[in-house]
C-alpha positions as CSV (number, residue, x, y, z in Angstrom):
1,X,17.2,-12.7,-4.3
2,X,16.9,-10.1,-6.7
3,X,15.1,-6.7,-5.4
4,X,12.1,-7.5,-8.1
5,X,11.2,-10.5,-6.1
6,X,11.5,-9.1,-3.3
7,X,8.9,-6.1,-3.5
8,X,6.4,-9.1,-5.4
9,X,7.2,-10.7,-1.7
10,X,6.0,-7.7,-0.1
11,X,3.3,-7.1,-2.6
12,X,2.0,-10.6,-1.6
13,X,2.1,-10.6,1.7
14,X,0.3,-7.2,1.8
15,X,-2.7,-9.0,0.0
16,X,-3.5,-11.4,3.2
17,X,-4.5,-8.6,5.4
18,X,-3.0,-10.9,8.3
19,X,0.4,-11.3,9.6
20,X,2.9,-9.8,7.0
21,X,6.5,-11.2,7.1
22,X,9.5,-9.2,5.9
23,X,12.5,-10.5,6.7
24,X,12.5,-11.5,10.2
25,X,10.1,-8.6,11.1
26,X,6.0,-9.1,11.0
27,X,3.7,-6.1,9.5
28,X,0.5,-6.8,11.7
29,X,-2.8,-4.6,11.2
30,X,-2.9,-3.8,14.9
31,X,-6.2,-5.3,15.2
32,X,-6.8,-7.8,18.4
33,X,-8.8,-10.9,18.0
34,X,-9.7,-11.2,21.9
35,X,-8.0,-10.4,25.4
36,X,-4.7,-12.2,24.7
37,X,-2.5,-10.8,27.4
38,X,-1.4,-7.1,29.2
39,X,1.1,-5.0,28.4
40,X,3.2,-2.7,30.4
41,X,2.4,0.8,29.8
42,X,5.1,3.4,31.2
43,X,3.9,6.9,31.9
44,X,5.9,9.6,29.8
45,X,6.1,13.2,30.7
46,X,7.1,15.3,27.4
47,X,6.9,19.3,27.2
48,X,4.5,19.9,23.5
49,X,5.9,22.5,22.0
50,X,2.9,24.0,20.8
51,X,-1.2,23.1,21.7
52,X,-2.8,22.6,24.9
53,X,-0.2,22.8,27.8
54,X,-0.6,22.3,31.3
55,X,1.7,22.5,34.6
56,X,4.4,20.4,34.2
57,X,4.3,20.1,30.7
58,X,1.5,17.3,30.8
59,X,-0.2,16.0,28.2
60,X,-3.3,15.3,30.4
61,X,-5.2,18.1,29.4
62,X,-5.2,16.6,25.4
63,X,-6.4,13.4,27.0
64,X,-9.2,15.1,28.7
65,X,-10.5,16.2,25.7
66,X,-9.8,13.8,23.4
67,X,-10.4,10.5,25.5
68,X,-14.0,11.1,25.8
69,X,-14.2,10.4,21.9
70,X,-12.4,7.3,21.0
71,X,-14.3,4.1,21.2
72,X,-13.6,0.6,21.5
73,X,-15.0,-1.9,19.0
74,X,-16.4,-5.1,18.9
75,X,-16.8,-7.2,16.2
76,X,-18.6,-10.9,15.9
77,X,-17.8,-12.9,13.0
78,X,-18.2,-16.3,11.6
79,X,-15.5,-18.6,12.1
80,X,-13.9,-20.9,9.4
81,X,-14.8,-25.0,10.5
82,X,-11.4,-25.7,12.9
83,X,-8.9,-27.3,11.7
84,X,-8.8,-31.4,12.3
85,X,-5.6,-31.5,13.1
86,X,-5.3,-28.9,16.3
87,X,-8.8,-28.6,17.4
88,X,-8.9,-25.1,17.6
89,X,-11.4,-22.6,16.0
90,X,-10.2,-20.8,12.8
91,X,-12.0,-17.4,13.0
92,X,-12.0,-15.8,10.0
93,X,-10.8,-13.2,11.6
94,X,-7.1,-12.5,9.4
95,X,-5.5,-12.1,13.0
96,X,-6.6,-15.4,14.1
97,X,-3.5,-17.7,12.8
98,X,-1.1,-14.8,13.7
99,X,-2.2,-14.8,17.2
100,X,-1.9,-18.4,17.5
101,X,1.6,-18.1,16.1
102,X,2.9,-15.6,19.0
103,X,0.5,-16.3,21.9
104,X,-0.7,-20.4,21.6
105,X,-4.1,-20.7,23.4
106,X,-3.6,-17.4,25.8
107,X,-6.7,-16.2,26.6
108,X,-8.5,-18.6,24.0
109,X,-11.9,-20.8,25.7
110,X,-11.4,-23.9,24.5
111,X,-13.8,-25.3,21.7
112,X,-17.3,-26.7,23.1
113,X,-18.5,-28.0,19.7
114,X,-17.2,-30.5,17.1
115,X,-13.8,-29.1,15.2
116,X,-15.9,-29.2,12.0
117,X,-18.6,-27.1,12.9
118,X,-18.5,-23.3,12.6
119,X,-18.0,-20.7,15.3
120,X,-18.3,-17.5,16.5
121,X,-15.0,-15.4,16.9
122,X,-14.8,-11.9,18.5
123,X,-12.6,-9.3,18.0
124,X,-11.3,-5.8,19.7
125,X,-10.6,-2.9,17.7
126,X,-10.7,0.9,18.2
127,X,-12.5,4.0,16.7
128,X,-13.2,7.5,17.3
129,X,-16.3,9.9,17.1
130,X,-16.4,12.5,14.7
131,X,-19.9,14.0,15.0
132,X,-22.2,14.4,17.6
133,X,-24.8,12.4,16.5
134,X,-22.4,8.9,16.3
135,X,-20.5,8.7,13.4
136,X,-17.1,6.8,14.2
137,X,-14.3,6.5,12.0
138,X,-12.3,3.4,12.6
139,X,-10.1,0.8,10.1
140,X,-11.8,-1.4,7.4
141,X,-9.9,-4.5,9.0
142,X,-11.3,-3.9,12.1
143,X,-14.9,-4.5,10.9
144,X,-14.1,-6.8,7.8
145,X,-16.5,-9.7,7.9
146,X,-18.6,-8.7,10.6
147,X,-21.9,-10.0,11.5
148,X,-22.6,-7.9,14.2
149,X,-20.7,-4.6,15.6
150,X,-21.0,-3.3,18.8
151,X,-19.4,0.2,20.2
152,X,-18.1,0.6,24.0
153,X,-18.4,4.4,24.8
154,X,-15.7,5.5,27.1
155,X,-18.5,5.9,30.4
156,X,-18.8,2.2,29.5
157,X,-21.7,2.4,27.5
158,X,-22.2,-0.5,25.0
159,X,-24.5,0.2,22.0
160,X,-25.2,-1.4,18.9
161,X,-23.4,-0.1,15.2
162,X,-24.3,0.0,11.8
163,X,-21.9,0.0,9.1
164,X,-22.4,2.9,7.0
165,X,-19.1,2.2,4.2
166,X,-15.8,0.8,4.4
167,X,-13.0,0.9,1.6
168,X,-10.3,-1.8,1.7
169,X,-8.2,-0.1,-0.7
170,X,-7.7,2.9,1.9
171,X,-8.4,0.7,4.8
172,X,-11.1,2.9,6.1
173,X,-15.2,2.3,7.3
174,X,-17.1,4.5,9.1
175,X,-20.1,3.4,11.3
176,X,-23.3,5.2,12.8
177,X,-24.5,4.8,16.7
178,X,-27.3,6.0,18.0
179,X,-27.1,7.9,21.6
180,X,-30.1,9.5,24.0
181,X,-27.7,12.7,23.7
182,X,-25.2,14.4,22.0
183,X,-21.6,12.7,21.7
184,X,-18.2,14.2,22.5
185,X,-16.1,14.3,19.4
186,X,-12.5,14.8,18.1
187,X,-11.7,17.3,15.4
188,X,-9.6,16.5,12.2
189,X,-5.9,17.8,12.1
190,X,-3.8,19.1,9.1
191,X,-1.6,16.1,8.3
192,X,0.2,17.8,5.8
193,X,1.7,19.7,8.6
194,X,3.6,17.4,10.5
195,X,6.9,17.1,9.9
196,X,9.5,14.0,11.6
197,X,10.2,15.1,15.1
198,X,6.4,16.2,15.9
199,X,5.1,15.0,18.9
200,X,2.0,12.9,18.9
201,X,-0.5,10.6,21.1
202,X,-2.3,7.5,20.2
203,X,-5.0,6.4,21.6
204,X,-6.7,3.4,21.6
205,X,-7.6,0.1,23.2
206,X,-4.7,-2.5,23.0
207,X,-5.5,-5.7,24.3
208,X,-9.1,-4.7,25.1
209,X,-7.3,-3.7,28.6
210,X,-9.0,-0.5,28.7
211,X,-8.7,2.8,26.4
212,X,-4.4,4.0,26.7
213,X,-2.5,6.6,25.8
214,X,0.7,6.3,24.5
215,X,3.4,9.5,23.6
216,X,5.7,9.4,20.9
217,X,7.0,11.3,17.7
218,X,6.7,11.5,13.9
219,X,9.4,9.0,12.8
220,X,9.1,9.0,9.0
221,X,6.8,10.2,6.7
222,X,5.3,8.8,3.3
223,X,5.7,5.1,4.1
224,X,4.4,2.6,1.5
225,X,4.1,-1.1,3.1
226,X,2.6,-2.4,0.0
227,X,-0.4,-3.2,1.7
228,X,-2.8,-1.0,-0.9
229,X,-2.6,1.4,-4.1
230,X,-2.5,4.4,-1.6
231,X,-0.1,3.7,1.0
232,X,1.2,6.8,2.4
233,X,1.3,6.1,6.1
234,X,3.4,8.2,9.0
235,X,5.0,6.3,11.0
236,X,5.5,6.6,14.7
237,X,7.4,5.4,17.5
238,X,4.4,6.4,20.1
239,X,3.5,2.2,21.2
240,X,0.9,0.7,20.1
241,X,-0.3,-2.8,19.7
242,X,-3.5,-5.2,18.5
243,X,-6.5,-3.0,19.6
244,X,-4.9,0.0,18.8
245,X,-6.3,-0.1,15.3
246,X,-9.0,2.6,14.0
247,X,-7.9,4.6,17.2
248,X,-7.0,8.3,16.2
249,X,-3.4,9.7,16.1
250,X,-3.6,13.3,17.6
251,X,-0.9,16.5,17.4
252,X,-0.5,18.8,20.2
253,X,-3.1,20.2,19.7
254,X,-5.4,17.7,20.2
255,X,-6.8,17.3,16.9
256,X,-6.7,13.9,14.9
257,X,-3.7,13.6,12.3
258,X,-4.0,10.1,11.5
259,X,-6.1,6.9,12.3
260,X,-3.5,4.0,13.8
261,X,-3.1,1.2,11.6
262,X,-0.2,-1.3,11.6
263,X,3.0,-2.3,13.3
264,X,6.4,-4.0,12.3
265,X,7.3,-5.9,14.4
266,X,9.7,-9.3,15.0
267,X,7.3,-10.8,18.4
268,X,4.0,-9.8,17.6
269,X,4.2,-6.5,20.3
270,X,5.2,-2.7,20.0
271,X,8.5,-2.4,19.7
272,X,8.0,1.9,18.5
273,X,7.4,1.0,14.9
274,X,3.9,2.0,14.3
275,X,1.9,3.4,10.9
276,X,-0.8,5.5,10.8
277,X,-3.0,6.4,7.6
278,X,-2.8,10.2,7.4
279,X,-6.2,12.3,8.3
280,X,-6.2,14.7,4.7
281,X,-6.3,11.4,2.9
282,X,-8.7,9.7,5.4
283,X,-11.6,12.8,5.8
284,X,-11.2,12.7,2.0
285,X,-12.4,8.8,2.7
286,X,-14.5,9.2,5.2
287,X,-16.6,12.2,3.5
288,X,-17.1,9.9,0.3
289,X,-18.1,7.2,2.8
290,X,-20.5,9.0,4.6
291,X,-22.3,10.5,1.8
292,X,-22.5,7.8,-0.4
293,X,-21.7,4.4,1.7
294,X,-18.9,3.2,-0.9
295,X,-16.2,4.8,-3.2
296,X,-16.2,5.0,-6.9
297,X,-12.3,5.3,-7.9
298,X,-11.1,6.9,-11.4
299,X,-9.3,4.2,-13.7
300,X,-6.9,4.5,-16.6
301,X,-5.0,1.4,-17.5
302,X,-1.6,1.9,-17.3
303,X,1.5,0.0,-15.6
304,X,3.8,2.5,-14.0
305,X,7.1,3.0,-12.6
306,X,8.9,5.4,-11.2
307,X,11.7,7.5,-13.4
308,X,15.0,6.9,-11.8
309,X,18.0,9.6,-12.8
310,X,19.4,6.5,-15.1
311,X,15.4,6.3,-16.8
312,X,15.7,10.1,-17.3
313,X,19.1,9.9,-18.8
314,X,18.2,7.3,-21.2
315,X,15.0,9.0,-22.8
316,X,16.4,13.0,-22.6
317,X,14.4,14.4,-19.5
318,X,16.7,16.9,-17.2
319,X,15.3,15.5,-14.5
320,X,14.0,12.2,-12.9
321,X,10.1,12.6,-12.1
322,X,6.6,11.6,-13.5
323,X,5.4,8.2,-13.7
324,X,6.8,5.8,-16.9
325,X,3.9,3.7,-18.9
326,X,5.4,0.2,-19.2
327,X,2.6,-1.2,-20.6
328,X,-1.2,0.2,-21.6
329,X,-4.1,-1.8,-21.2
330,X,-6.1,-3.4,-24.3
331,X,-9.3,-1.2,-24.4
332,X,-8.4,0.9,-21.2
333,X,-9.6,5.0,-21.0
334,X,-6.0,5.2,-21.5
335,X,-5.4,3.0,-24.9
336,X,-8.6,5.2,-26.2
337,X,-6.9,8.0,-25.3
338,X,-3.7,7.4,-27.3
339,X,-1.3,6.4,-24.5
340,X,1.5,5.1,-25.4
341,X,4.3,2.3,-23.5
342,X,7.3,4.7,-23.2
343,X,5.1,7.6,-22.3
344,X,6.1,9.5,-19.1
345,X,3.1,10.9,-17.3
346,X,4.1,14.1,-15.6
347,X,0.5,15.6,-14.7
348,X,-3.2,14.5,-14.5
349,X,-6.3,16.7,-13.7
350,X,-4.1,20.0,-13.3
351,X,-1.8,18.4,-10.6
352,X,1.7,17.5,-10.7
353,X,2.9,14.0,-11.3
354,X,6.1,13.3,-9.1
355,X,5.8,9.6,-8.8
356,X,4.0,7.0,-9.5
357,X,2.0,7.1,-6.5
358,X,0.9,10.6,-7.4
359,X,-0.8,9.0,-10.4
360,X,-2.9,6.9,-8.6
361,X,-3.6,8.4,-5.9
362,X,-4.8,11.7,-8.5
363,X,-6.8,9.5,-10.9
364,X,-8.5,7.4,-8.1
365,X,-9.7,11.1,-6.4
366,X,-11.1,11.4,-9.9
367,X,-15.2,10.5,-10.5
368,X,-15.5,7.9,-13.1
369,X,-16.7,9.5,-17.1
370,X,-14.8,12.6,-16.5
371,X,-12.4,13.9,-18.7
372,X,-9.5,15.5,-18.0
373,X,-6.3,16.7,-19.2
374,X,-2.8,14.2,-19.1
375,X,0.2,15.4,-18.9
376,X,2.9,13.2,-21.4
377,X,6.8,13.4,-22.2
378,X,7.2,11.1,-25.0
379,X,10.5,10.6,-27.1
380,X,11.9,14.3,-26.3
381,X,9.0,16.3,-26.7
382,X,5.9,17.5,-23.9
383,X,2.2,17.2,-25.2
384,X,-1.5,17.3,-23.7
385,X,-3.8,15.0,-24.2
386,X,-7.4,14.5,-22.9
387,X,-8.7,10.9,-21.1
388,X,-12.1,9.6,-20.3
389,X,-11.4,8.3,-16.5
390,X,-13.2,5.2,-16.5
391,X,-14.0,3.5,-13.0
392,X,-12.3,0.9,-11.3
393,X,-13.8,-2.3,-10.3
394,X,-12.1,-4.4,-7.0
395,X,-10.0,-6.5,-9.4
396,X,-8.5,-3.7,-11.0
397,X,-5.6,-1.4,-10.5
398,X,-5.6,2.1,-11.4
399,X,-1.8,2.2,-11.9
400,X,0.1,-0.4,-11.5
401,X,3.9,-2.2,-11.1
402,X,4.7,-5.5,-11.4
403,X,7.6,-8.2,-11.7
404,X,7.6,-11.9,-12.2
405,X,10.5,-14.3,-13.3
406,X,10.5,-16.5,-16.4
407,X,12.2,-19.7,-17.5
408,X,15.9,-19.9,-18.9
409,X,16.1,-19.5,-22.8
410,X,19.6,-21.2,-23.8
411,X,22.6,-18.9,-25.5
412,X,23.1,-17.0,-28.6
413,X,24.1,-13.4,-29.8
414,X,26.1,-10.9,-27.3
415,X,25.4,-7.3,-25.9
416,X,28.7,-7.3,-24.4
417,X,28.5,-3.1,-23.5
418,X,26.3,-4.0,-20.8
419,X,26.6,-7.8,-20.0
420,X,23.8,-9.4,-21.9
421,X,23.5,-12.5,-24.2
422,X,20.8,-12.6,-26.7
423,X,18.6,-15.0,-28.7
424,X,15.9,-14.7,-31.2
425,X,12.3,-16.0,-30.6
426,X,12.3,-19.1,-32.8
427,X,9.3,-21.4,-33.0
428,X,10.9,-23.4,-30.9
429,X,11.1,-20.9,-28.3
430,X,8.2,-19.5,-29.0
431,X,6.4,-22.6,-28.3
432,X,8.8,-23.6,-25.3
433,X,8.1,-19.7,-23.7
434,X,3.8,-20.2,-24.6
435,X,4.3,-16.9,-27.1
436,X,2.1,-15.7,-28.6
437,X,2.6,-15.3,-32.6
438,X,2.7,-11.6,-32.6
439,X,5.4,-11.5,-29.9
440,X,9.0,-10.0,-30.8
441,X,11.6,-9.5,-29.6
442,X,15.2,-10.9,-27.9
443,X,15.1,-13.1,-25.5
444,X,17.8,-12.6,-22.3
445,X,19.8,-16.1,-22.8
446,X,22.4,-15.5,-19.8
447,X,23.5,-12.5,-18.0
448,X,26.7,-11.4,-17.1
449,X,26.6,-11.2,-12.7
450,X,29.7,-8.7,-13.2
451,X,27.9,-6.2,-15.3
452,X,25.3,-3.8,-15.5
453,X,22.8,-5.2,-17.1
454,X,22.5,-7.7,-13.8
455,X,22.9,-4.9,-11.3
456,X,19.7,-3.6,-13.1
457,X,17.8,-6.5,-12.4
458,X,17.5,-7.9,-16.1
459,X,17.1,-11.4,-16.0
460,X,17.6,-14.9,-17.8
461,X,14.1,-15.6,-19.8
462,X,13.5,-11.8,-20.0
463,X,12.1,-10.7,-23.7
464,X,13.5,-7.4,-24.9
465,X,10.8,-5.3,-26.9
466,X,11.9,-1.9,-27.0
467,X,15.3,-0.3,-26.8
468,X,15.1,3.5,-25.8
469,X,11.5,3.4,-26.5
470,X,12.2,1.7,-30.0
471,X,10.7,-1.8,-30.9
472,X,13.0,-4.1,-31.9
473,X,12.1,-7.7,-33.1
474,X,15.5,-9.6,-33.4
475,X,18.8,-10.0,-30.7
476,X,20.9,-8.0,-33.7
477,X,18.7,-5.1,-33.4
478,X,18.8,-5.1,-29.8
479,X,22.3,-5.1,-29.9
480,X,22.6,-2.7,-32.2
481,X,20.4,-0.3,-30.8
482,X,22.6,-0.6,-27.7
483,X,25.6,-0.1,-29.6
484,X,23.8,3.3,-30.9
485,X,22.9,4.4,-27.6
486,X,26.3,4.0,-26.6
487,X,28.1,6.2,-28.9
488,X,25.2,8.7,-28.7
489,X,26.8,9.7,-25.5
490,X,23.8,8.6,-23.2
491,X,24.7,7.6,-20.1
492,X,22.4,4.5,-19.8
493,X,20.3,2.8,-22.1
494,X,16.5,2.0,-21.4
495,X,15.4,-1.3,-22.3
496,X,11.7,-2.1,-22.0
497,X,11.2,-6.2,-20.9
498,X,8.6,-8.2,-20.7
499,X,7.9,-11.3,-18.0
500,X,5.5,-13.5,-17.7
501,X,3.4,-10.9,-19.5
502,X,4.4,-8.2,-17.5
503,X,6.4,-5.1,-18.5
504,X,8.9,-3.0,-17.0
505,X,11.4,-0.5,-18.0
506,X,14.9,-1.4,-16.7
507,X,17.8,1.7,-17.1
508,X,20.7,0.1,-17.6
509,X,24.2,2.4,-17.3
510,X,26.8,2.4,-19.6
511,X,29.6,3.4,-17.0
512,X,28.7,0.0,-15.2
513,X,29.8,-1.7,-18.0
């Protein structure tokens, strides 16, 4: 399976907001749809290096502070009519099916009304307090679909919720209780300053046994589970499972450094493979959401992808970074600003543009009808130009990448430097393909599994439209644009394909050849 199919795989399964496979493993939201079982929880004693200590390097003193704040979450939904076949509700709850998967019936009543009428379904999440007066911060998937919410204080206290916002995109909501007196609350940490081999806590209420605490350490940082446009989770190894979610992540010093999220995992338990979102991005979130109830996000129409050294190499830049435009949208803020497919995008808005996730994350931070300054590389030379950020509606993605496959197009003309043979778009392709009549181009008749131009994941049924950012409307000008690039002493040659009306830039090398 070629690695373009693969990350469409993950950018799938990321869309159900349930059970995610990959591989063997299972990225779950660590949500929990009912009391489906206990898990053991071993006690760890770990010295913090820095932050609240006590005698014998206990942690208790954090959880003093801290536990007071974090909340356990209820959540009543309507149910989906059961299925006929197993006579078991279907909550629409998008943990319902997984936990059916791993668990059967455990802790399930069984149904007392006929499989096709509709039921109620319950689930347990977590949350935590961030002011006084009973705003809690916890994960849009916990509260997704909710007809009712209800919080459980830790002194057992049960009062009603109202959602004040949510954002699926950032996988954030923020609700508002109401108390007969003031509520303990957690502060926000500096996620920015933990580095892999912090230690940190989550807390939380796994299983709906009962708020735990569970020790651990930063295992990674910047981790993208395709699960939304502004993945950049930290993952830990600190346990946690279904219940867990919305509960805070906190440092050493007791303040909150990321809300806990998602697990991989290969049974449907912890096995120290946890993601949590991290707290600069979510008080960004949660202020918008407070303030205003939902979030307005900047929009500018391009496809992206990142700039590899073998991208850089091909179009003159000293150095892989920015984010390369594969393809501008028809009457997009960035078409009307004079974008162009080939461009690379190496600032927005005064900030740096490392990757492609810096784009998105900088244009979505920006309010919609502003008008800011872009950053652009384009055919060996830097400009400036200014874009009116338009706003982004649910079905549309600031920046985007994507990959598809396409049918087999038969034989013809050779690019033998890098393994290719070529084809022009004839009627009869053209009409085999669905093409429109303004497409050109060379379509990708077979490719050879021995050269580069496979290793870089160009495929049978591919059209070529560009060659180092250069149109090119027939398989001899392909081929002899990459018969130019070669004696120009590049050391790849950048070929801009289309798929399934897609685009992507692919960097092929020459010494692969």
């Amino acid at each position: 399976m070629s690695s373009l199919n693969i990350l469409r795989r993950h950018r799938v399964a990321a869309l159900l907001g349930a059970a995610l496979i990959v591989s063997p493993f299972v990225v779950s939201f660590a949500q929990s749809a009912g009391n489906t079982g206990v898990s053991n929880v071993v006690a760890t004693t770990q010295t913090p290096v820095a932050g609240i200590t006590a005698p014998n390097g206990s942690f208790a003193p954090i959880v003093a502070a801290d536990k007071p704040a974090v909340v356990t979450i209820t959540t009543v939904m309507k149910a989906q009519p059961a299925s006929a076949d197993d006579g078991m509700p279907l909550g629409n709850s998008p943990f319902d099916q997984y936990f059916r998967q791993f668990f059967g019936d455990q802790g399930r009543p069984a149904p007392q009304t006929p499989p096709q009428q509709a039921q109620r379904a319950e689930a347990l999440g977590s949350g935590f307090i961030v002011d006084a007066e009973g705003a809690i911060v916890t994960n849009n998937h916990v509260v997704d679909g909710a007809s009712s919410i209800k919080v459980t204080l830790d002194d057992g206290t049960e009062l009603p919720a109202k959602l004040v916002g949510r954002d699926a995109k950032n996988d954030l909501a923020v609700l508002k209780i109401k108390a007969d007196k003031p509520l303990p609350t957690v502060k926000w940490g500096d996620s920015d300053k933990l580095m892999t081999g912090d230690q940190v806590l989550a807390i939380g209420n796994p299983f709906g046994i009962g708020t735990t605490v569970t020790a651990g350490i930063v295992s990674a940082r910047g981790r993208d589970l395709h699960s939304g446009p502004f993945d950049d989770f930290i993952q830990i190894d600190a346990p946690i499972n279904h219940g867990n979610s919305g509960g805070p992540l906190v440092d050493v010093n007791g303040n909150v450094v990321g809300i806990n999220a998602a697990i991989y995992s290969p049974n449907g338990g912890s096995v120290g493979v946890g993601f949590a979102i991290p707290s600069d991005q979510a008080q960004k979130v949660v202020a918008k959401l407070e303030k205003d109830g939902s979030i307005q996000y900047g929009y500018l129409g391009v496809e992206i992808q990142p700039v590899t050294p073998d991208v850089a190499s091909a179009i003159g830049l000293d150095h892989p970074g920015g984010a390369l435009v594969s393809k501008v949208n028809d009457s997009s803020p960035a078409a009307s600003a004079g974008v162009e497919t080939g461009d690379v995008i190496t600032g927005f808005a005064g900030q740096d543009v490392k990757d492609p996730k810096d784009l998105s994350r900088a244009v979505a931070d920006v309010a919609p009808g502003a008008k800011e300054p872009l950053d652009v590389w384009r055919k060996g030379k830097a400009m400036q130009i200014s874009v009116d950020v338009g706003q982004n509606s649910d079905d549309v993605k600031t920046a985007s990448t994507d990959d598809s496959s396409a049918p087999s197009a038969g034989q013809g003309a050779r690019a033998p430097a890098i393994g290719l043979g070529l084809m022009d778009i004839t009627p009869d392709i053209r009409q085999q393909m669905n093409l429109a009549d303004n497409e050109h181009g060379a379509v990708v008749a077979r490719v050879n599994p021995d050269k580069a131009a496979a290793a870089a994941g160009i495929q049978p049924g591919d059209i070529i439209v560009a060659v180092n950012q250069a149109p090119v409307k027939s398989a001899k000008q392909v081929t002899q644009a990459i018969a130019q690039a070669s004696k120009s002493g590049r050391k790849s040659v950048l070929l801009l394909v289309e798929r399934d009306g897609s685009q992507i830039y692919l960097a092929v090398p020459f010494a692969n050849g």
